[in-house]
C-alpha positions as CSV (number, residue, x, y, z in Angstrom):
1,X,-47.3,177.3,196.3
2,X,-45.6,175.9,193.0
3,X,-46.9,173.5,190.9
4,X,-44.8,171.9,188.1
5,X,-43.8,168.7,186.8
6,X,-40.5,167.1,187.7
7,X,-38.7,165.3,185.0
8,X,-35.3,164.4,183.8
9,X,-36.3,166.2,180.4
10,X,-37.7,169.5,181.3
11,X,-39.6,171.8,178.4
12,X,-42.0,169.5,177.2
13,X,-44.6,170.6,179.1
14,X,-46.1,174.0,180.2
15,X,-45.0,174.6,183.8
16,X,-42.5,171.3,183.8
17,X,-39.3,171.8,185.4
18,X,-36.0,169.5,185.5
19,X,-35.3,168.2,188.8
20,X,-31.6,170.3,189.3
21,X,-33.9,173.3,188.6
22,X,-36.4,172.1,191.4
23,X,-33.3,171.8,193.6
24,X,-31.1,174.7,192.6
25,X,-34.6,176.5,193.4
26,X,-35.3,175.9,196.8
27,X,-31.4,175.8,197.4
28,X,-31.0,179.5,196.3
29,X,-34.3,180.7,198.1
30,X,-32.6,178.6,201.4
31,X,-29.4,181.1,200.9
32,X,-30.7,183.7,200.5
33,X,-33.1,183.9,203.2
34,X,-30.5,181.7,205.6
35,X,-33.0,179.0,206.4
36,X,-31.9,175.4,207.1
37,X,-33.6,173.3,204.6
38,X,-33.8,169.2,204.2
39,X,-34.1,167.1,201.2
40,X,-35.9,164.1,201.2
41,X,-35.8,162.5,197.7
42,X,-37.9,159.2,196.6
43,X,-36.6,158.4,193.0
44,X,-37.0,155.8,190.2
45,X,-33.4,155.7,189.3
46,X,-30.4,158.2,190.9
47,X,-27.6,158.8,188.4
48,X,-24.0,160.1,190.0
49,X,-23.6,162.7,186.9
50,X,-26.7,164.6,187.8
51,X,-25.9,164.2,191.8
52,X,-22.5,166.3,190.9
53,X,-24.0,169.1,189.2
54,X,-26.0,170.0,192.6
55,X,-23.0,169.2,194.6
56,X,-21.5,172.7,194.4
57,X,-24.9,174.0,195.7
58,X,-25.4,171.3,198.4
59,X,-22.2,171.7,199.5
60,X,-22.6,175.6,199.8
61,X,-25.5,175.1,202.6
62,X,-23.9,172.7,204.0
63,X,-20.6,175.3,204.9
64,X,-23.5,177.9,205.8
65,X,-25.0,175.4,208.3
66,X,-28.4,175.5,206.4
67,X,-28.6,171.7,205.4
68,X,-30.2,169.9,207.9
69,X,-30.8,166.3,206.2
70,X,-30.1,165.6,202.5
71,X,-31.7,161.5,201.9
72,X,-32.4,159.8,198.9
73,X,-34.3,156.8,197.8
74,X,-34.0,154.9,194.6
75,X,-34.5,152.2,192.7
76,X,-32.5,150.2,190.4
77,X,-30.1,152.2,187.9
78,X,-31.6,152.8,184.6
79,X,-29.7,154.3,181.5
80,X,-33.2,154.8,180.2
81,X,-35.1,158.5,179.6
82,X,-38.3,158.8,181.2
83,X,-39.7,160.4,177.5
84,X,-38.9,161.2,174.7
85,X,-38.6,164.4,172.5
């Protein structure tokens, strides 16, 4: 099993990874072992930029048929970073 923390500034911290990298992770394993695979995401704060640099991916299982469910929940929009450097 992995272990890491999930931020929105990865690098900080030993074993920390960004979220896309979580996602592109698990998306790429999903691939290439052609599992379906389901997202269910509880976050503080959802911003569209980041949403389109996993689209590409998420759109990828979805041609394959491997995305089963893909659902997000957020809170309020923040323009805020969750630390800083």
């Amino acid at each position: 099993m992995e272990v890491y923390v999930v931020n929105n500034r990865a690098g900080i911290l030993e074993r920390e990874r960004s979220v896309l990298e979580v996602f592109e992770n698990y998306i790429n394993k999903a691939i290439s072992r052609n599992e379906r695979i389901s997202f269910y995401v509880a976050v503080g704060f959802f911003f569209f930029e980041g949403f389109q640099q996993l689209y590409p991916k998420l759109r990828e299982l979805d041609e394959k048929g491997l995305l089963n469910d893909f659902r997000v929940i957020m809170g309020r929009e923040t323009k805020k970073q969750l630390k800083k450097c």
